[in-house]
C-alpha positions as CSV (number, residue, x, y, z in Angstrom):
1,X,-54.6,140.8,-184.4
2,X,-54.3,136.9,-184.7
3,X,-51.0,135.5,-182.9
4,X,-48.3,134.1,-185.6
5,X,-47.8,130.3,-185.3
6,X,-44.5,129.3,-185.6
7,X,-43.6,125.6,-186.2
8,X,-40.2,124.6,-184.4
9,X,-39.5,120.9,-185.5
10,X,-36.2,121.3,-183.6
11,X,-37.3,122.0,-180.7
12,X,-36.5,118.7,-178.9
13,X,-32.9,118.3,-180.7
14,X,-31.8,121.1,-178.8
15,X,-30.0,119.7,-176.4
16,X,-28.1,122.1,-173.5
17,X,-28.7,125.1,-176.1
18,X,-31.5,127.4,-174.8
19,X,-35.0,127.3,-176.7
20,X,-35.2,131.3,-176.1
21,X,-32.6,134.1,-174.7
22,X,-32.7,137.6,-173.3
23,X,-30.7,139.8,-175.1
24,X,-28.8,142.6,-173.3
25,X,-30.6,146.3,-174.5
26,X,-27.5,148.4,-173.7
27,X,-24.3,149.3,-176.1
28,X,-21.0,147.1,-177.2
29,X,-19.0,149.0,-174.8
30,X,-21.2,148.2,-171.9
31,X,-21.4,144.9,-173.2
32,X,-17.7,144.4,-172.9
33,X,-17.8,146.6,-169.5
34,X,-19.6,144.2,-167.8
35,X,-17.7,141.5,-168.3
36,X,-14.2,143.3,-167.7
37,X,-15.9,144.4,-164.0
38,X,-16.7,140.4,-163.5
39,X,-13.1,139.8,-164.9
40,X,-10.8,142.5,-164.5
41,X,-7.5,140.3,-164.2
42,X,-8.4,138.0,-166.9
43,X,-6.6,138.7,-170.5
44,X,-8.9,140.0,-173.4
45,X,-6.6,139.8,-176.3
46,X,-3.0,139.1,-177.1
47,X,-1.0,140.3,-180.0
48,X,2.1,139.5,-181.0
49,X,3.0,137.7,-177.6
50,X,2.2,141.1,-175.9
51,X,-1.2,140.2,-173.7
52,X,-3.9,143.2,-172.3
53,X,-6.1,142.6,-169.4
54,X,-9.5,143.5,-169.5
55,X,-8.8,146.2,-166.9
56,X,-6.4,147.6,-169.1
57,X,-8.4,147.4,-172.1
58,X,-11.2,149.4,-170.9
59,X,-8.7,152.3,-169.2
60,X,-7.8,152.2,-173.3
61,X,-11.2,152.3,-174.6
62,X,-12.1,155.2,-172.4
63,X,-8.7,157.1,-173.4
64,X,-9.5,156.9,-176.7
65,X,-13.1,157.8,-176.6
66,X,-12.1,161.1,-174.6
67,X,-9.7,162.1,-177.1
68,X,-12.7,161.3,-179.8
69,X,-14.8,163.8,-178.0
70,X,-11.7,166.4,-177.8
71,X,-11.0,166.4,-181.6
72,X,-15.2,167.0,-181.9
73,X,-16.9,163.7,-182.7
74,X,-20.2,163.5,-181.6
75,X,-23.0,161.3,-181.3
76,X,-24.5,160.1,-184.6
77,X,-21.2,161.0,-186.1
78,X,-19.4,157.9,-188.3
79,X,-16.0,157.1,-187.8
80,X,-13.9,154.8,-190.7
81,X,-11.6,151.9,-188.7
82,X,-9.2,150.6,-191.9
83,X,-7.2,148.4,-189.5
84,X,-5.9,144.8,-189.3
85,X,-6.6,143.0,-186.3
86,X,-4.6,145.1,-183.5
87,X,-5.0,146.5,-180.0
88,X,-5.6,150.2,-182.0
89,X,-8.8,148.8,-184.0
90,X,-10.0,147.5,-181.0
91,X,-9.9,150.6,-178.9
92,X,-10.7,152.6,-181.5
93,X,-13.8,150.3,-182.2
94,X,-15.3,150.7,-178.7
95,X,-14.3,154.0,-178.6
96,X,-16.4,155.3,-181.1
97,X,-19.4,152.8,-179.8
98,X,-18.9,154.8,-176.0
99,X,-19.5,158.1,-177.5
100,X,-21.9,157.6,-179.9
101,X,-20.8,157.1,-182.6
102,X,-21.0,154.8,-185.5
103,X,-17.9,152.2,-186.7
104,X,-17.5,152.3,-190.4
105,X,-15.2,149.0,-190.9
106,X,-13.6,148.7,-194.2
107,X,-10.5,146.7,-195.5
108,X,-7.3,148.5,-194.9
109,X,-6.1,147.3,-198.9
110,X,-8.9,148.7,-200.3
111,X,-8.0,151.0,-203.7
112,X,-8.0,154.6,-203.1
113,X,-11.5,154.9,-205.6
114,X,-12.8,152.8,-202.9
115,X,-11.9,154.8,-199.6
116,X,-13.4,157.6,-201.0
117,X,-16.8,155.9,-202.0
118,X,-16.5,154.5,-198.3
119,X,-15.6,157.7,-196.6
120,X,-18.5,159.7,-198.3
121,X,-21.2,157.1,-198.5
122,X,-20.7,156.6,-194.6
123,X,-20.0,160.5,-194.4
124,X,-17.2,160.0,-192.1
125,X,-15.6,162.6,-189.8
126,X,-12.7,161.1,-189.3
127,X,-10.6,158.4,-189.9
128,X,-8.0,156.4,-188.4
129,X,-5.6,153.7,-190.1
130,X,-1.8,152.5,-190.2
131,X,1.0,154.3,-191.2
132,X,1.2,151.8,-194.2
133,X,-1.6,153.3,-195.7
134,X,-2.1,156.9,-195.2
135,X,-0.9,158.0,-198.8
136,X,-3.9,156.2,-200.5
137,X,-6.1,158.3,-197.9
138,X,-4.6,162.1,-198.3
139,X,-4.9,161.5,-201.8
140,X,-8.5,160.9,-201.9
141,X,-9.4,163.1,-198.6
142,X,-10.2,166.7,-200.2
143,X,-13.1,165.0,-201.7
144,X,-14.4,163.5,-198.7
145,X,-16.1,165.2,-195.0
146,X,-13.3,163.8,-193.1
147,X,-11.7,166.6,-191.0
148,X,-9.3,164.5,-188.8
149,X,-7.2,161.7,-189.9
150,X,-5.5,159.4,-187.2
151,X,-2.4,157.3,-188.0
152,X,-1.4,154.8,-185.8
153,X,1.5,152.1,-186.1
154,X,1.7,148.6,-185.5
155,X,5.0,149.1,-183.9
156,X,3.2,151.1,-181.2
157,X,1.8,147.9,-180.3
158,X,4.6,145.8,-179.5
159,X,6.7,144.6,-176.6
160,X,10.3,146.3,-176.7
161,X,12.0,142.9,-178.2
162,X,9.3,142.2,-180.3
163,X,9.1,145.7,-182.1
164,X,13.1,145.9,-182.3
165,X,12.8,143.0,-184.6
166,X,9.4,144.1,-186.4
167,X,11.3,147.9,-187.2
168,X,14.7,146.1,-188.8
169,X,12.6,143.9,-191.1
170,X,8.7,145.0,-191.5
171,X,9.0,148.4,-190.3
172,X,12.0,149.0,-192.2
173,X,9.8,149.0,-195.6
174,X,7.1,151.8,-194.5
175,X,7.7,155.2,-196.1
176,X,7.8,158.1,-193.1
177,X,4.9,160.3,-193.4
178,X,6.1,163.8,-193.8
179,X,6.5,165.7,-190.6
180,X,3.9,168.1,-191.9
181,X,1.3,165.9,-192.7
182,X,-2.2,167.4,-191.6
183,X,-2.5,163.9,-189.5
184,X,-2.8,163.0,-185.8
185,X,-0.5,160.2,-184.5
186,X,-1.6,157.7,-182.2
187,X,0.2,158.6,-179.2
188,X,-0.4,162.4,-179.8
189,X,-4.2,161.7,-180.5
190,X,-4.4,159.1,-176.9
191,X,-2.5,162.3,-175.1
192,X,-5.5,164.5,-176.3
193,X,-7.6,163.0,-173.8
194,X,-6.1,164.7,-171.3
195,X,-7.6,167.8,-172.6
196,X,-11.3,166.5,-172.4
197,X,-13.5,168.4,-170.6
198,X,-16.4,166.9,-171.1
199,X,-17.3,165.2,-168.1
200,X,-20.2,162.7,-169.9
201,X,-18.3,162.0,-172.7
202,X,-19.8,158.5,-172.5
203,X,-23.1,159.0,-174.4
204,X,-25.9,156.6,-173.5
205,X,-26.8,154.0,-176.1
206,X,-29.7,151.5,-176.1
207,X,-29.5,148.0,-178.4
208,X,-31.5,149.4,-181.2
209,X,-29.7,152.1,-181.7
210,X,-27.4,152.1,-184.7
211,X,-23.8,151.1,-184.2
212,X,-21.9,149.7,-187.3
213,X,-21.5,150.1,-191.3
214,X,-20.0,146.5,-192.9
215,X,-19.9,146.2,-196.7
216,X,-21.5,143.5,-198.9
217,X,-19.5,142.1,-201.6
218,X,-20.8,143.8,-204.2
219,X,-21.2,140.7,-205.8
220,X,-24.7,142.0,-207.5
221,X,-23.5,145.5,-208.6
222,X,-21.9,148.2,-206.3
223,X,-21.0,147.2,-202.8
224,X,-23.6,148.3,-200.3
225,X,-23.1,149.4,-196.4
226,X,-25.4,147.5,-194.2
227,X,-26.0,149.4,-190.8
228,X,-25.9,147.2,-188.0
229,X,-26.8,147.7,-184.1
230,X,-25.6,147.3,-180.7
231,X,-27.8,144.4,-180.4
232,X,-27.2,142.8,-183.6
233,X,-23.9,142.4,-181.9
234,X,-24.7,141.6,-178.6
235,X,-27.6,138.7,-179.4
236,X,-24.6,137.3,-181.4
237,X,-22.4,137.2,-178.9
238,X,-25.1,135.7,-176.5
239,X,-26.5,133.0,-179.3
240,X,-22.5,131.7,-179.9
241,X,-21.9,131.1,-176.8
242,X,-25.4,129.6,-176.1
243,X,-25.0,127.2,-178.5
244,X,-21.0,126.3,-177.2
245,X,-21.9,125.4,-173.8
246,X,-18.7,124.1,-173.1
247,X,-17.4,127.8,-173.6
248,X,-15.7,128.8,-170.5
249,X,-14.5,132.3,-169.4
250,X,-10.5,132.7,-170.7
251,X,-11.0,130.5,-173.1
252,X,-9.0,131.6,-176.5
253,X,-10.1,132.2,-179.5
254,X,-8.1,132.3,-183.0
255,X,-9.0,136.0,-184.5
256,X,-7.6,136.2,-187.7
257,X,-10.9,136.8,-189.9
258,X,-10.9,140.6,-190.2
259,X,-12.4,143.1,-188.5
260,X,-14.2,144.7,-191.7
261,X,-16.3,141.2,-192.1
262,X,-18.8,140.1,-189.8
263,X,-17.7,137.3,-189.0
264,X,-14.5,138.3,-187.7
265,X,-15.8,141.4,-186.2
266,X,-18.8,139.5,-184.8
267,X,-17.4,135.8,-183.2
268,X,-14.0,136.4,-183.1
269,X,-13.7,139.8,-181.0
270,X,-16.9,141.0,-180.3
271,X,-18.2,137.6,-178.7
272,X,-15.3,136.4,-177.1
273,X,-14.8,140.1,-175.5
274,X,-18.1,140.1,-174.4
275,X,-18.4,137.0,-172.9
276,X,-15.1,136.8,-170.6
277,X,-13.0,135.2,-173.6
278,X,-9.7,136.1,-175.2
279,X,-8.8,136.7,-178.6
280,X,-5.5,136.3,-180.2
281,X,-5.5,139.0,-182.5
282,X,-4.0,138.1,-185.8
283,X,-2.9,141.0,-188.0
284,X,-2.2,138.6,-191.4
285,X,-2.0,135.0,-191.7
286,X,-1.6,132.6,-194.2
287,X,-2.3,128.8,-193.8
288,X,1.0,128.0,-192.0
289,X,1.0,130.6,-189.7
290,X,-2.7,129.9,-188.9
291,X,-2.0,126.2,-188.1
292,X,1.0,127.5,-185.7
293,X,-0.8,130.0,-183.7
294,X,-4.1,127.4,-183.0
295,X,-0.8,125.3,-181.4
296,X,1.1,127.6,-179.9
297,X,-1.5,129.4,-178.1
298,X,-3.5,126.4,-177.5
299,X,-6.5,127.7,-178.8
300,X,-10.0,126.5,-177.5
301,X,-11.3,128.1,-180.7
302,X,-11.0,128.9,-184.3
303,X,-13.1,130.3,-187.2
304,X,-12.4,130.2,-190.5
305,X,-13.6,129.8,-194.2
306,X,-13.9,125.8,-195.7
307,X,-10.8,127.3,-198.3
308,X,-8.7,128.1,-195.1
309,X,-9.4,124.7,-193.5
310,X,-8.6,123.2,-196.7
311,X,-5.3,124.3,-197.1
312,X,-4.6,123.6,-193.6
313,X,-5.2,119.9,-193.9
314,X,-2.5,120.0,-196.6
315,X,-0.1,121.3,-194.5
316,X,2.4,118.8,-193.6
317,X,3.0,120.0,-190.0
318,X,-0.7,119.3,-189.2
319,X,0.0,115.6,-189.2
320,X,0.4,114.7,-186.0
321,X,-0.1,118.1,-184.1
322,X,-1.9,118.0,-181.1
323,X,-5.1,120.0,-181.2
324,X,-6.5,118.8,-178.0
325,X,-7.0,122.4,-176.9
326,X,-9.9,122.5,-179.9
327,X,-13.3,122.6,-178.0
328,X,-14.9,124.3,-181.5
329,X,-14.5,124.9,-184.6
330,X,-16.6,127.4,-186.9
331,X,-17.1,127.7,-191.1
332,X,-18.5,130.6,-192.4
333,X,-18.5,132.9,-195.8
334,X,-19.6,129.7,-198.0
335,X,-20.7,126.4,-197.7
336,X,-18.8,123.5,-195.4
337,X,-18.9,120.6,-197.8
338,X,-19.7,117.3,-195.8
339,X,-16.8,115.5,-197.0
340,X,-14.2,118.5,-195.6
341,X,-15.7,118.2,-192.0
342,X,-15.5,114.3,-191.6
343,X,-11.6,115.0,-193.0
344,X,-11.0,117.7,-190.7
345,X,-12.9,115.9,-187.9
346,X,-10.2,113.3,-188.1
């Protein structure tokens, strides 16, 4: 078998970035494990001015995964996340990597025709989303495979002020799921770890080995689930910061893209979380609030698509703000036009 000649014209425009890289073979989880032993102390994520270490995040992570074994998930089996960027989607996220299980990310708005395509195309077992939307799941759920349903609450996730403000203004407008609802709470379903007995419940996963379900647009036709795996993840995580060598350990990222795209689920949380950063999770945004957090948390990093960094050079308050923190700034989901980076460079 002849050898494949490759022609790399770039080569010697490279710079500090790497020609080649090893790519870790093992799961997300251990991914993320790894780096929370190197830097236990060290914040992973922050959300809503409530901050998690990385210590802390794992003993979360494992929780949940424990209670995932208790209510019968196994390895192979998929699990749908419809969450917004909070501390719940990211436990639950690693959670079903440790045991063996496969993520299945879709958008928490989606219409209740399209939870039940993405519950039975994926196959899903269970299913775990915010309190916001659980009626547009029970009404499609009889005609799925899903056996447990998990509802958690933002307001779980808050610091005492912070959630006595959220429950007399966002809260306030969230119908109460009936007390007979054949659903597991958040709390009730972290408490079921406790009655794991499963002493492996961490299954052993190698980077090949499936891990994932996004959606494509469905631009062409129906949308399609593209199956993704550990080291899809991982390599990414190792090429970002391989090509940001002035990436540094703490350093914050702005993680508002959502979870259910790549590119949220894939720079902003999965790369900075396996690398040592910390991402300031960002449930909704809009162009305003986007500009305020990048200040306010002095954020070494954003990502974002060229209509978001539009509509953030029209903002008034950008004049003038001091975005000295910026070390980089990255476009995806359609083209950058050169004229918008030499403005936004400015």
């Amino acid at each position: 078998m002849s050898d494949t000649i490759v022609k790399t014209p770039w080569k010697d425009s490279m710079g500090e970035v790497p020609m080649h890289l090893e790519y870790f073979d093992g799961s997300m989880f251990e991914a993320v494990e790894q780096i929370a032993k190197k830097y236990p102390g060290n914040i992973a994520f922050t959300f809503m001015g409530k901050s998690t270490t990385y210590r802390q995040m794992i003993r979360e992570i494992e929780q949940c995964a424990k209670a995932l074994k208790t209510i019968g998930v196994r390895e192979g089996d998929k699990v749908t996340i419809a969450m917004p960027n909070c501390p719940q989607a990211i436990y639950m996220f690693y959670a079903v990597n440790l045991v063996g299980g496969i993520a299945n990310m879709i958008h928490p708005l989606s219409a209740e025709k399209e939870i039940e395509f993405y519950l039975n195309a994926s196959e899903s077992v269970a299913a775990v989303t915010l309190d916001q939307f659980y009626n547009k799941f029970e009404k499609v759920r009889e005609r799925t495979k899903v056996v447990n349903m998990i509802i958690a609450s933002v307001r779980d996730a808050l610091s005492p002020t912070i959630k006595a403000g959220y429950m007399l203004t966002e809260g306030r407008k969230i119908e109460k799921i009936p007390e007979d609802a054949p659903v597991i709470m958040w709390k009730d379903f972290m408490k079921l770890s406790r009655s794991c007995y499963y002493k492996t419940y961490k299954v052993k996963r190698e980077g090949a080995d499936p891990a994932v379900i996004l959606y494509s647009g469905g631009t062409t036709g129906t949308t399609k689930g593209i199956v993704l795996t550990n080291k899809n993840f991982n390599a990414l995580g190792q090429q970002v910061i391989a090509a940001n060598p002035m990436f540094r350990p703490g350093d914050r990222m702005l993680a508002a893209m959502p979870l259910f795209h790549g590119f949220g689920l894939g720079v902003c949380v999965h790369t900075m979380l396996s690398q040592g950063g910390r991402c300031i999770l960002i449930p909704r945004f809009t162009a305003k609030s986007y500009a305020k957090q990048i200040v306010k948390y002095k954020c070494n990093f954003i990502a974002g698509v060229p209509t978001l960094y539009e509509a953030l050079l029209r903002l008034p308050s950008m004049d003038g703000a001091n975005l000295s923190s910026l070390k980089g700034v990255f476009s995806g989901g359609d083209s950058l036009s050169i004229e918008l980076k030499k403005k936004f460079d400015k």
